[in-house]
C-alpha positions in Angstrom: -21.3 -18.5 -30.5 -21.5 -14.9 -31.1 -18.5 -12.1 -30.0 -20.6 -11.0 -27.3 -21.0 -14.3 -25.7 -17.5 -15.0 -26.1 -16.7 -11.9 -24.5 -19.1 -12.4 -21.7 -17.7 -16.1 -21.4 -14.2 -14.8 -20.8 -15.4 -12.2 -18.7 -16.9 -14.3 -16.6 -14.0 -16.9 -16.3 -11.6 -14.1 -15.4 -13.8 -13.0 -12.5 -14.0 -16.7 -11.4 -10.6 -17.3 -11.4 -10.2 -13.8 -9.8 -12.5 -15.0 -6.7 -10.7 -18.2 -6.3 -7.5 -16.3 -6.1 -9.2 -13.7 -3.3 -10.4 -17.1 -1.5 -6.7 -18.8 -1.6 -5.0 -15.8 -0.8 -6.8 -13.5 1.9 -9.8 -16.1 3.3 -8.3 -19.5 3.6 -5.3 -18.1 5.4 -7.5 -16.4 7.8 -9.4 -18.8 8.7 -6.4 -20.9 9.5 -5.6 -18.6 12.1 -8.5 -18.9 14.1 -10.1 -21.6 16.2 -13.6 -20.7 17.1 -16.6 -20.7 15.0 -17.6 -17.1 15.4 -14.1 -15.8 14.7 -14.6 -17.8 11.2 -17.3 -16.1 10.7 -16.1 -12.7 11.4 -13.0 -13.8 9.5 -15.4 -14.6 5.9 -17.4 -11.2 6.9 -15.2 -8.9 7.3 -13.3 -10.7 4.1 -16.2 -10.2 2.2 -16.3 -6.2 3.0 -12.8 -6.2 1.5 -13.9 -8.1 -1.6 -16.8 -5.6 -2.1 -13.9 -2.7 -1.2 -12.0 -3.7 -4.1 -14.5 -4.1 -6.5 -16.2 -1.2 -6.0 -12.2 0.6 -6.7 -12.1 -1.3 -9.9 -15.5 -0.2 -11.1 -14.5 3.8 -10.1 -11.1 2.7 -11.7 -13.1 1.2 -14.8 -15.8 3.9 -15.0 -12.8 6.6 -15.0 -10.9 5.0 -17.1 -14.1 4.8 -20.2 -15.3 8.7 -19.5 -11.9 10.1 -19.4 -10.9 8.1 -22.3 -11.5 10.4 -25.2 -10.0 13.6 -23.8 -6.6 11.8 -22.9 -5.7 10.2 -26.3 
């Protein structure tokens, strides 16, 4: 394996662990909360909205981060 792969391997495991902590935390108590079908499915909606929320802040916060880089240090 080359460093790339490795680093695309370890990438990829920290985003899986990453959705399975979202799912624990913020969708599978939610959908305890309800009874009917179509507030389960609002519930994984609307959840899903919020996932895309936050990774769309970590890719400003990431994009940020690389251009403003070089004039901070």
């Amino acid at each position: 394996m080359s460093n790339t792969n490795i680093t695309y391997l370890v990438g990829g495991g920290c985003g899986l662990i990453a959705l399975i902590a979202f799912i624990m935390l913020f969708v599978a108590p939610a959908l305890q909360s309800h009874r009917r079908a179509w507030e389960r499915v609002a519930v994984v909606v609307l959840s899903g909205y919020v996932l895309a929320a936050f990774v769309g802040i970590g890719v400003l916060a990431g994009a940020l981060l690389v251009l403003e880089w070089p004039s901070v240090f």
